[in-house]
C-alpha positions as CSV (number, residue, x, y, z in Angstrom):
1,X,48.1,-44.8,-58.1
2,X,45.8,-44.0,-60.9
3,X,42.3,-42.9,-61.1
4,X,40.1,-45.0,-62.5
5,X,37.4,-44.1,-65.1
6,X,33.6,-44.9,-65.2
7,X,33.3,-47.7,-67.3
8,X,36.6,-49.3,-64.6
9,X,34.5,-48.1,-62.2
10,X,31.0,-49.7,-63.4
11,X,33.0,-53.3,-64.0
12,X,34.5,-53.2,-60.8
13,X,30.7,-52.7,-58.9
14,X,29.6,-55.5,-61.8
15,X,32.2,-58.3,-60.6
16,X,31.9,-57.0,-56.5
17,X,29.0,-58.8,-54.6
18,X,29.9,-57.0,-51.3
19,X,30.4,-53.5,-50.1
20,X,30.0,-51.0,-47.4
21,X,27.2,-48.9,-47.2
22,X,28.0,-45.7,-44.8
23,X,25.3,-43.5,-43.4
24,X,25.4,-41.0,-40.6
25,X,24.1,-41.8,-37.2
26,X,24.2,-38.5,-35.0
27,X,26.3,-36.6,-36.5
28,X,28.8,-40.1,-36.7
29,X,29.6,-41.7,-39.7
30,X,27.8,-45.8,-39.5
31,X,28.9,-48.5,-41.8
32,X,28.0,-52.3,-43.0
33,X,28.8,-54.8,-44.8
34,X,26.2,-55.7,-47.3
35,X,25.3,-57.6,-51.2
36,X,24.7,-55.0,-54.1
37,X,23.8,-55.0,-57.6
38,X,23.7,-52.1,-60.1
39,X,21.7,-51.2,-63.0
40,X,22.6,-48.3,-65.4
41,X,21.1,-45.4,-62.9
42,X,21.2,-46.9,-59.4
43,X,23.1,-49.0,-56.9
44,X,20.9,-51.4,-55.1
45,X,21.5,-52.5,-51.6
46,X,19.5,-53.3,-48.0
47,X,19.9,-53.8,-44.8
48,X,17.8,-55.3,-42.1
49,X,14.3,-53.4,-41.3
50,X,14.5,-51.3,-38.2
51,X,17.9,-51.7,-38.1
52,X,20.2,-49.0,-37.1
53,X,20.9,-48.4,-41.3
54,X,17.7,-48.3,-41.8
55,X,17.4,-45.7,-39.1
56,X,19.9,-43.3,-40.5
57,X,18.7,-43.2,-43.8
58,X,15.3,-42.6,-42.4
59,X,16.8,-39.3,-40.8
60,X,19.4,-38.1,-43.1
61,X,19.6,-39.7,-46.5
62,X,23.1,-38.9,-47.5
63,X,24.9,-42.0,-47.9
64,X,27.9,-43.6,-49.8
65,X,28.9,-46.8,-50.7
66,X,32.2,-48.0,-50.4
67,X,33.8,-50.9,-52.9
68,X,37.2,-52.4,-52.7
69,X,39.4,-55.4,-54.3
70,X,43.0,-56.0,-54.1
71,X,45.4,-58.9,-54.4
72,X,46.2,-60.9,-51.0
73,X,49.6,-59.0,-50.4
74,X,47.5,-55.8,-51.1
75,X,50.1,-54.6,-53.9
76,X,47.6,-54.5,-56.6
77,X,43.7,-52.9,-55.5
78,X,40.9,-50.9,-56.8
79,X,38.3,-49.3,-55.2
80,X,35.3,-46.8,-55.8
81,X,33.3,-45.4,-54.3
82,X,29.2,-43.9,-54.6
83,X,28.2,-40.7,-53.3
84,X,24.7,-40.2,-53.5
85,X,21.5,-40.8,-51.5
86,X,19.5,-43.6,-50.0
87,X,15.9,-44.1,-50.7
88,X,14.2,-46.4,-48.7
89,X,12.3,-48.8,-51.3
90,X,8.3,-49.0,-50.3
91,X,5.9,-49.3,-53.4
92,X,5.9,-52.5,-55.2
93,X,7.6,-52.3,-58.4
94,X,10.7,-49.9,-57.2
95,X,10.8,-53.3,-54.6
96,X,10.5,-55.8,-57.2
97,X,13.5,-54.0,-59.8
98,X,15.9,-53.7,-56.9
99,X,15.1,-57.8,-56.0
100,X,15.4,-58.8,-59.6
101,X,18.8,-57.0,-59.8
102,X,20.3,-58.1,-57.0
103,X,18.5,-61.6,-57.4
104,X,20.2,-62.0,-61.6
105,X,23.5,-60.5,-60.0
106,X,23.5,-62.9,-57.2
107,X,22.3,-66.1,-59.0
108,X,19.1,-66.5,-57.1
109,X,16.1,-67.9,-58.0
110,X,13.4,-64.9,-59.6
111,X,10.4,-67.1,-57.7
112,X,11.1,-65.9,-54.6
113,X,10.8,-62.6,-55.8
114,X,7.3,-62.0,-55.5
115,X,7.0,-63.9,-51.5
116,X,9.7,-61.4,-50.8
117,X,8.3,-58.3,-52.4
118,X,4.9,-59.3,-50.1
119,X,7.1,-59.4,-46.7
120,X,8.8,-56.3,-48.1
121,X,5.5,-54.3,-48.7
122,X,3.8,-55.7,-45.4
123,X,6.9,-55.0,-43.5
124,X,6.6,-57.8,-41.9
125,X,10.2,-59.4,-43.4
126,X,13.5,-58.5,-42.0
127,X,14.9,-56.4,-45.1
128,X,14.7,-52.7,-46.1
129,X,16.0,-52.1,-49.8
130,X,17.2,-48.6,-50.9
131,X,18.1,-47.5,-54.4
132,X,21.2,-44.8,-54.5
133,X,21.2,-43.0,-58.0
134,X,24.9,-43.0,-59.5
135,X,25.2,-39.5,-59.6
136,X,28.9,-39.3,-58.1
137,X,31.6,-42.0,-59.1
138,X,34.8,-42.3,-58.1
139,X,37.9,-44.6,-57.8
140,X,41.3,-45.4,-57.7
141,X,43.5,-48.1,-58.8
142,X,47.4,-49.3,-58.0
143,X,49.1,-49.2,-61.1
144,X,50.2,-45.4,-63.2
């Protein structure tokens, strides 16, 4: 096993779609499964509003998230992972940078951004959005 540097680290998040975000929930570690794009300071991720996520990062903001990629007979992998904190996105533009990157990342259409970014601000959608700043990188890779 080697460890894997930050640029390996950054092209790994750059061609992953999916991850897991972990948070604590009393004292308990809670993780999902959830789409994420980065930019060159932060990761970019949600989970649904009111959700149990979105209530441990309301109490405790420490979080990591978790990415992984191996071959089907697991012999080759990499993973990283972030260790950092969750904001919880609520004014407008901090919203409409974390849509666009995970929008251009994801192949989805910019026009919805703006309709989404209104349900987002109203709270009346279904999605919370937080930002983690890539302050601590790490990974590992098979391979010397």
């Amino acid at each position: 096993m080697r460890t894997l540097s930050e640029n390996e680290i950054r092209q790994l998040m750059d061609e992953m779609r999916w991850g897991t975000l972990i948070a604590i929930d009393d004292g308990q570690p809670y993780a999902i499964e959830t789409s994420f794009a980065t930019d060159d300071k932060f990761l970019y991720t949600g989970s649904k509003y009111g959700g149990r996520m979105n209530k441990c990062i309301e109490k405790n903001p420490t979080a990591t998230f978790k990415i992984c990629d191996s071959t089907k007979d697991s012999k080759l992998f990499r993973a990283a992972i972030v260790e950092s904190e969750a904001k919880i996105l609520t004014e407008r533009d901090e919203i409409v940078q974390c849509l666009r990157t995970i929008y251009k990342k994801l192949g989805l259409p910019e026009s919805r951004i703006e309709e989404r970014t209104d349900k987002i601000t109203a709270q009346t959608g279904s999605l919370s959005l937080y930002r983690m700043p890539l302050m601590k990188l790490g990974g590992v890779a098979s391979g010397s």
